[in-house]
C-alpha positions in Angstrom: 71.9 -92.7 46.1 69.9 -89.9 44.7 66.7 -88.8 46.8 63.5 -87.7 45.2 60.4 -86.2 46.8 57.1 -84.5 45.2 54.7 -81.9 46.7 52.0 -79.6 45.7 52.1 -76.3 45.7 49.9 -73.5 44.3 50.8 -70.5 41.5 48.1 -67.7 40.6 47.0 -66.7 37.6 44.6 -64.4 37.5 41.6 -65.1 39.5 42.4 -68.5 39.2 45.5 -71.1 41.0 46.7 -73.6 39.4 48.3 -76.6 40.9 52.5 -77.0 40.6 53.9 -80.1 41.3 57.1 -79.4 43.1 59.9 -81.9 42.5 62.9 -82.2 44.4 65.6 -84.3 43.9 68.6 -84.5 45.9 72.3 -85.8 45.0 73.6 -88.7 47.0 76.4 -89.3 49.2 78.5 -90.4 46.7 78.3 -88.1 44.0 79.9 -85.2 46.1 79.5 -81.8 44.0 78.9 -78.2 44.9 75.9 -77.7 47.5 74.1 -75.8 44.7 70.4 -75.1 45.7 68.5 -74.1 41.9 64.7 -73.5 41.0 63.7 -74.2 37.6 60.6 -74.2 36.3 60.2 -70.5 35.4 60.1 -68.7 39.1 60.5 -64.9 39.8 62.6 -62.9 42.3 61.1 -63.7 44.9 60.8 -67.5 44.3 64.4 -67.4 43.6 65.6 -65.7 47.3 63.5 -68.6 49.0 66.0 -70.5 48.5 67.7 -68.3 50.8 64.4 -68.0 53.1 64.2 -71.9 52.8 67.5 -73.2 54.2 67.6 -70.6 56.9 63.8 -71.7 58.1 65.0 -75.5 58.3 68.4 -75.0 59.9 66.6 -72.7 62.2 64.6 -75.8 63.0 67.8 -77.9 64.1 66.6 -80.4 60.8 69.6 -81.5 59.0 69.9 -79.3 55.4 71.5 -81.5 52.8 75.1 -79.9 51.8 74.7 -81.3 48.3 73.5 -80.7 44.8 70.0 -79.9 44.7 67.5 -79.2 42.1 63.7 -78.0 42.4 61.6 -78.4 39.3 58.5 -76.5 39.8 55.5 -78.2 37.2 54.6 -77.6 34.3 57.6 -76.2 33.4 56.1 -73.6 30.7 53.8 -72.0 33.4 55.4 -68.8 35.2 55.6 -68.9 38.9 55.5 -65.8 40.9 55.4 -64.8 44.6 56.6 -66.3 47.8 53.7 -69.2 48.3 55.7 -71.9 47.1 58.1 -71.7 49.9 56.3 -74.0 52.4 55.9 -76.5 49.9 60.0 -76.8 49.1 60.7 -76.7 52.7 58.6 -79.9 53.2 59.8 -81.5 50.2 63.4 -81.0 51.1 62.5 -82.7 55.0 60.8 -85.4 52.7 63.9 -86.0 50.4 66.0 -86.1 53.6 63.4 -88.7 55.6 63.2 -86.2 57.9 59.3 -86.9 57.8 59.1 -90.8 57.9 56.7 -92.6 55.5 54.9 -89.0 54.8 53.1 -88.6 51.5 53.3 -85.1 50.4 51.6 -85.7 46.4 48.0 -85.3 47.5 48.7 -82.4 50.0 48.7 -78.5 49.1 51.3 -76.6 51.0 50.8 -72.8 50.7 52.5 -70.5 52.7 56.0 -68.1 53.1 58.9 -68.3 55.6 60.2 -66.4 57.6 64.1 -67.1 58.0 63.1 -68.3 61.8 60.7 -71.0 60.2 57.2 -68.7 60.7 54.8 -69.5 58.0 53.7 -66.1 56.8 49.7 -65.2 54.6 49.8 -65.5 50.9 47.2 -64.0 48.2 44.7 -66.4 46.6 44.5 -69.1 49.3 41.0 -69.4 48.6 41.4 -69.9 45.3 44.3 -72.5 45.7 42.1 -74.2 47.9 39.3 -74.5 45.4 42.1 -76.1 42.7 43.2 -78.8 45.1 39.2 -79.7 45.7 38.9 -80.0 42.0 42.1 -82.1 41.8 40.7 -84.5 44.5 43.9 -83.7 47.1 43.2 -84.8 50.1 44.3 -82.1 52.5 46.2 -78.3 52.7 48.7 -77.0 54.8 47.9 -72.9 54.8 49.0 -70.2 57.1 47.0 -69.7 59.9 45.5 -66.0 58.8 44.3 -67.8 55.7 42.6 -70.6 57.3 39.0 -69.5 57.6 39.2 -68.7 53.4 40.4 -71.9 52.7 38.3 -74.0 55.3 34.9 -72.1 53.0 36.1 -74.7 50.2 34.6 -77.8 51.8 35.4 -81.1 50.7 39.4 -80.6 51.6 40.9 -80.6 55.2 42.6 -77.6 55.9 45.3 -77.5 58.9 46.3 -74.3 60.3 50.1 -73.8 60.2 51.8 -71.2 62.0 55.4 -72.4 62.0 57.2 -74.9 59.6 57.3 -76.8 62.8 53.9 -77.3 63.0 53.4 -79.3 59.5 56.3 -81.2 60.8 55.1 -82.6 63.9 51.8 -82.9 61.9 53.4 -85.4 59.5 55.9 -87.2 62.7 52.7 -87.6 64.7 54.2 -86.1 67.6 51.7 -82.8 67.8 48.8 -83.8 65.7 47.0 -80.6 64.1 43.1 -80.1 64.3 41.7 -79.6 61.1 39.7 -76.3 60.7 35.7 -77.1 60.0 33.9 -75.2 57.1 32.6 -72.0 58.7 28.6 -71.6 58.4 27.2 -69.2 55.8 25.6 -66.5 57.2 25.5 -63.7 54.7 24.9 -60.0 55.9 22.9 -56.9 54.0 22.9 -53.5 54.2 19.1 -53.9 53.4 16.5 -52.9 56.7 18.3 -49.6 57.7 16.3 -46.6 57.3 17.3 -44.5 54.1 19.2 -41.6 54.5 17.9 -39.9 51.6 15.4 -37.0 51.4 13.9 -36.1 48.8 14.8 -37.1 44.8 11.5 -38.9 44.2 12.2 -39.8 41.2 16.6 -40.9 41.7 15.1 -42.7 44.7 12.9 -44.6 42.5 16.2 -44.7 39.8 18.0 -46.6 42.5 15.2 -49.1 43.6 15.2 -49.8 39.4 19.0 -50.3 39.1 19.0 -52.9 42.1 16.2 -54.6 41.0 17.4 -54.9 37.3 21.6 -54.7 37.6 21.3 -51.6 35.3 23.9 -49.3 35.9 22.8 -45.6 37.0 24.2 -42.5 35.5 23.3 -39.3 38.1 24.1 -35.6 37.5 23.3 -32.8 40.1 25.3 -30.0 41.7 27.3 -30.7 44.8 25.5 -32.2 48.1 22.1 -32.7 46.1 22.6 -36.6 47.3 24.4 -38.9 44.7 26.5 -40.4 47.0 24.0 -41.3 49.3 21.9 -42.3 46.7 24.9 -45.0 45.7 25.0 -46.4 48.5 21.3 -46.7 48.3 21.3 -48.9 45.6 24.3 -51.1 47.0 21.8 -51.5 49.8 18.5 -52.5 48.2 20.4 -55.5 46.5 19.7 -59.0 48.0 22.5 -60.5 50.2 25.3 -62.7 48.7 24.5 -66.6 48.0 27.2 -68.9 49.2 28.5 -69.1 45.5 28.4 -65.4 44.7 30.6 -65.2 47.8 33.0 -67.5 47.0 33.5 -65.4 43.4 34.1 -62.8 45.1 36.1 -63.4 47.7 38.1 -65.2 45.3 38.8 -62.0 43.6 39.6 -60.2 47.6 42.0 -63.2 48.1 44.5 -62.8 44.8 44.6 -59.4 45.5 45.4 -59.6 49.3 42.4 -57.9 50.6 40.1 -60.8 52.4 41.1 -60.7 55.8 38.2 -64.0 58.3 37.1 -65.8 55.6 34.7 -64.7 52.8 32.8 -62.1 52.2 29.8 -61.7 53.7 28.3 -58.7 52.1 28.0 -57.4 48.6 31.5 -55.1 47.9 30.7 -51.5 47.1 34.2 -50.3 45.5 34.7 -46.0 45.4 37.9 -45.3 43.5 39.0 -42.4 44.1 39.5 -40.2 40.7 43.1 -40.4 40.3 43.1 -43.6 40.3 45.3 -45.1 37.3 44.4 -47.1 34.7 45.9 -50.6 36.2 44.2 -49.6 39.6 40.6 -49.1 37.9 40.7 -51.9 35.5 43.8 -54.1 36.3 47.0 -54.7 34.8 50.8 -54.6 35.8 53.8 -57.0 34.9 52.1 -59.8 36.8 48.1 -59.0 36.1 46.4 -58.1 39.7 42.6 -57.2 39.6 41.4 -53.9 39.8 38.5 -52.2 41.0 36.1 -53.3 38.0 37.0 -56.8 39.6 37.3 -55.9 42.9 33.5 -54.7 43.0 32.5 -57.7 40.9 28.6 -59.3 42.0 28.2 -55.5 43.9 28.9 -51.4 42.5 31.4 -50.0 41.7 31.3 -46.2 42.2 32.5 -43.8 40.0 32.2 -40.0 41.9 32.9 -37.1 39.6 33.2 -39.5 36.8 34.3 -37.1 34.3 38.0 -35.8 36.5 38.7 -40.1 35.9 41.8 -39.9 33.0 40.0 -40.5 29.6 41.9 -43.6 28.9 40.4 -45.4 32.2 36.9 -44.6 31.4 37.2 -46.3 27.8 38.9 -48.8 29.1 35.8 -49.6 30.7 33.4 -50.5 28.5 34.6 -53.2 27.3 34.3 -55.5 30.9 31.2 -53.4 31.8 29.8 -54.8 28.5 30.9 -58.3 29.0 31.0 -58.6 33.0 34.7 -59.9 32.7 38.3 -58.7 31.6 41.6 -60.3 29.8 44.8 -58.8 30.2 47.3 -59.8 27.5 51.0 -59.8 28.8 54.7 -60.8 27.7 54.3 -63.6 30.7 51.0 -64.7 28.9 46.7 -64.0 29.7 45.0 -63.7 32.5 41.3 -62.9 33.1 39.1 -61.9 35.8 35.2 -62.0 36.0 33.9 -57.8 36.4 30.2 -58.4 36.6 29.1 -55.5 38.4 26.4 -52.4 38.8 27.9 -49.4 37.9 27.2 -46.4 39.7 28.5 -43.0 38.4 27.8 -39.7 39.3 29.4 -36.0 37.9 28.5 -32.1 38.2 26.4 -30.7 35.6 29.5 -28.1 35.0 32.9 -27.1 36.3 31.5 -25.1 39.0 28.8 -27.5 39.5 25.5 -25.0 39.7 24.6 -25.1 35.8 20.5 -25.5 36.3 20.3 -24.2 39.9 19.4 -20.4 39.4 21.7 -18.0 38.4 24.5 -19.4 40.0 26.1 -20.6 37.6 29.1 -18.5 36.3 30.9 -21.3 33.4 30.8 -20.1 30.0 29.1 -22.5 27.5 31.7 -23.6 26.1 33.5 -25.2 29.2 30.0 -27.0 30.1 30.5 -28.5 26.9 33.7 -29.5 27.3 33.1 -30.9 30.7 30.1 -32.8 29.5 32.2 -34.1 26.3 34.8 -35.8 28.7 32.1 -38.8 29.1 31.8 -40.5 25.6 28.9 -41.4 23.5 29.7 -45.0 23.8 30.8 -44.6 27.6 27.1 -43.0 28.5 25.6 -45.2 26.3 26.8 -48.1 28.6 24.1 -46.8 31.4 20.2 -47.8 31.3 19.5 -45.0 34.0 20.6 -41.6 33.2 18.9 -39.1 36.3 19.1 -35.4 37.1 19.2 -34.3 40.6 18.9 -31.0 42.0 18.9 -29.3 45.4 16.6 -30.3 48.4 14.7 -28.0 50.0 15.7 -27.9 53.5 12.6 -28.5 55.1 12.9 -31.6 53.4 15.7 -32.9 54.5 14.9 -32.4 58.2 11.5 -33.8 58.1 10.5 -37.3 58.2 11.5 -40.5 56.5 10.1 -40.4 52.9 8.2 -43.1 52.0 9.9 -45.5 49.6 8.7 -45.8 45.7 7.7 -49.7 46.1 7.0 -52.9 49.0 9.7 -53.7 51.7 9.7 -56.8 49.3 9.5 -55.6 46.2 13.2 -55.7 44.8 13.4 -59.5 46.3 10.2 -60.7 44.3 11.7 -58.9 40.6 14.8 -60.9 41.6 12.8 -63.8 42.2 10.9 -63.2 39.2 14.5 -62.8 36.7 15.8 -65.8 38.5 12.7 -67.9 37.1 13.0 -66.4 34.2 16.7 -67.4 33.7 16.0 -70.7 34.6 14.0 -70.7 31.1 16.7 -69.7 29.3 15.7 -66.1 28.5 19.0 -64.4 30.5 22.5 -64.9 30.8 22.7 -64.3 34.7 19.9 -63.1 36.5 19.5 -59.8 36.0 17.2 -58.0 33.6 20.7 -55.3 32.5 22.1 -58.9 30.9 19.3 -59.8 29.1 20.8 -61.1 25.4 19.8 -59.1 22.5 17.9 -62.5 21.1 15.8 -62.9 24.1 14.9 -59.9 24.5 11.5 -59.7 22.9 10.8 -63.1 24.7 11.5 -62.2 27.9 10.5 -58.4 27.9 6.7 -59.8 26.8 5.5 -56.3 25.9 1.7 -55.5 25.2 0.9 -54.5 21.3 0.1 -50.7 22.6 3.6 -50.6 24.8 5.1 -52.0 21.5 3.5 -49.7 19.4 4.4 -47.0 21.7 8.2 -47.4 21.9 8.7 -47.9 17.9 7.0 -43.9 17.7 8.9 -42.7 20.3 12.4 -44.3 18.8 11.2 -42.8 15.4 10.9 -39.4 17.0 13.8 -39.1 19.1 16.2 -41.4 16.8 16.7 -43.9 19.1 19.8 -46.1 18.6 19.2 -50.2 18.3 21.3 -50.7 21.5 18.5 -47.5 23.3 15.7 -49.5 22.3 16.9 -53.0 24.0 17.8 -50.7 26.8 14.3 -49.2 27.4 13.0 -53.0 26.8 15.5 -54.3 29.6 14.2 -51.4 31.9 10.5 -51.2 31.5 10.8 -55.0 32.2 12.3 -54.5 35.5 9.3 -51.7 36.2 7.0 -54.4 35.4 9.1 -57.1 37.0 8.9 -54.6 40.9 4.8 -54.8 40.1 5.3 -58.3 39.4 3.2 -57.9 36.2 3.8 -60.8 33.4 3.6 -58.1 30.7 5.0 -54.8 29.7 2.9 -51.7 29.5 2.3 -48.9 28.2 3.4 -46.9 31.4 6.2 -49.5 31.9 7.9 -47.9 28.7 7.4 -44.2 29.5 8.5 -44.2 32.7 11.5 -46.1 31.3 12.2 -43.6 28.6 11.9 -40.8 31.2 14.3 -43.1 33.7 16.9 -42.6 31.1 16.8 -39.5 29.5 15.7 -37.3 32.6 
């Protein structure tokens, strides 16, 4: 008699799992046959060679392996599967098929994990978010490898048994060795906020960076080398408020498909610094099976750009799109995937080749390289950031005096936050941060005086300012007013905003 048996697995796509229902069936006695071992259901390579992986973990752990036709239909049938996570979840549903598990229901139980030919149940990307599938699907409990345990324990609403060997979901299911399931961890979020700055000097970047962490508007910074853009980066990444328990979970989400979250979630805002050479599918994602890149990697914190203009032209364009709409799809052959790419974007470049154009005479690039370098960022590309700063070099008594005392309150970026987060609440914001403010809210939300008003339509006249400037000075000079925790925009509001981006 034929033998059937059902379990859940797990199969990513894109920041996202979704839910396979693995099928086994198993020929009987009697119908004799090859010992064929095949996986439909659209799998890769490396689901394929678990097969291999699969009956050497169970005859490793002296279980009988059935020397008979079996077939493994992985559901829906249409969806691709790739990776090794799957294997945990076949291995139990072969034990099943064989009664090798007594009265064990498998159907409302996620089993993610890989094996080892000796049975050891190796970490898989996007636990967490496989985790969160099974919550929404009402399953009633997960199997996961133990290194993945504390991100899929964050869920809630699901328990989640550590499994370090195939033998220990075994005993699990026999009762012989019951396992303890693993409690949600408390959130305790960290911040880089309270540690003295390290920057000296750059009144007015400083005040740049206070503005961009306030409002989520991404910072553009130009200055000769060691004037303090890095430090001023990692300033603003700083000054923003600590993760909520929801922001982490997005995120970490993100960490775990790639395989980067290592003890549960994150805990702090990610501050991602690509290097320059980076390629395209490393800064914005991509490849055969879509993996995140660093635009999603640094999504709810900054991402980083240093000497923005040696990044390939292709990868900066590529950019503006998900920095405009705080997420990315990737279209492949194998089908679409998307990933969320909300984040603060924090650039900074030389003024020139040599980097001293501005600072004396030292400057030795002819003027028609500085305008090459310069044209390497786009109009469209620097058109994407609200704060556009020059920087130049600290005197040194400066930089070994004192601290320098900061442009607002101790408290003052956590009350505008407060303030946007109100004001989303009304409906005047998609997300809440001043950068996202939509184009027909604006006026609503940005609640400028008649003089400020008045002001900023003279000074667009003059200057030629584009329709997307103008919403940009607007979704600025509301953040100024927002850090004085004024209901209305002034006058000096829009100036300083106007000199904030064109400095």
């Amino acid at each position: 008699m034929r033998s059937f048996s059902r379990t859940a697995g797990a199969a990513i796509v894109g920041a996202d799992a979704q839910l396979v229902d693995v099928q086994i069936s198993i020929a009987g006695l009697e119908e004799g046959g090859d010992p064929s071992f095949r996986i439909v259901g659209l799998p890769d390579s490396a689901l394929r060679e678990g097969r291999e992986r699969i009956r050497s973990a169970v005859i490793h752990g002296q279980w009988p392996w059935p020397w008979r036709p079996m077939t493994v239909n992985l559901a829906p049938a249409a969806a691709r599967k790739s990776g090794a996570g799957l294997d945990l979840a076949i291995a139990l549903g072969v034990l099943a098929g064989q009664g090798a598990l007594g009265e064990a229901d498998l159907r409302r139980t996620l089993c993610i994990g890989e094996l080892t030919l000796d049975g050891a149940v190796l970490p898989v990307r996007g636990v967490l978010a496989a985790a969160e599938a099974a919550r929404c699907a009402k399953l009633e409990r997960a199997f996961v490898p133990s290194r993945n345990v504390a991100e899929a324990a964050a869920v809630g609403g699901l328990a989640v048994y550590p499994v370090g060997h195939l033998r220990d979901a075994v005993d699990h299911l026999r009762g012989h060795a019951p396992l303890r399931a693993h409690k949600e961890p408390p959130w305790s979020p960290q911040s880089r906020a309270g540690v003295e700055s390290a920057v000296r000097g750059q009144p007015f970047a400083v005040q740049a960076a206070w503005v961009a962490a306030a409002g989520g508007h991404n910072l553009l910074m130009v200055g000769p080398p060691g004037c303090g853009k890095t430090l001023l980066a990692r300033e603003v990444a700083a000054l923003m408020p600590p993760l909520t328990k929801s922001e982490s979970l997005a995120c970490s989400r993100i960490h775990s498909v790639a395989g980067l979250l290592a003890g549960g979630l994150l805990r702090e805002r990610p501050f991602r610094a690509p290097h320059h050479t980076t390629s395209l599918a490393g800064l914005v994602g991509g490849g055969s099976v879509p993996r995140p890149g660093e635009v999603s990697l640094a999504h709810g914190g900054v991402l980083f750009l240093d000497e923005m203009v040696e990044f390939a032209r292709a990868s900066l364009e590529a950019l503006r799109q998900p920095i405009e709409d705080g997420k990315l799809t990737l279209a492949r052959a194998a089908g679409t995937a998307s990933f969320p790419a909300r984040v603060l974007l924090v650039a900074a470049c030389n003024p020139c080749p040599c980097g001293w154009h501005g600072v004396g005479d030292r400057c030795r690039c002819a003027r028609t390289a500085r305008e090459r370098y310069s044209a390497r960022l786009s109009g469209p590309l620097r058109d994407r950031f609200d704060l556009h700063v020059g920087l130049q070099p600290v005197d040194p008594a400066v930089l070994v005096g004192g601290p320098q005392q900061p442009p607002y309150g101790a408290g003052a970026v956590a009350a505008a936050r407060a303030l946007q987060e109100a004001r989303h609440a009304r409906g005047h914001a998609e997300g809440p941060w001043n950068a996202r403010i939509p184009a027909r809210h604006l006026l609503a939300a940005a609640a400028a005086t008649g003089e400020a008003e008045t002001h900023l339509v003279r000074y667009a006249r003059l200057r030629g300012l584009s329709g997307r400037g103008i919403h940009r000075v607007l979704r600025v000079a509301r953040t100024l007013a927002d850090l004085r925790e004024s209901e209305s925009v002034e006058v000096a509001d829009i100036d300083l905003a106007l000199g904030l981006r064109a400095s």
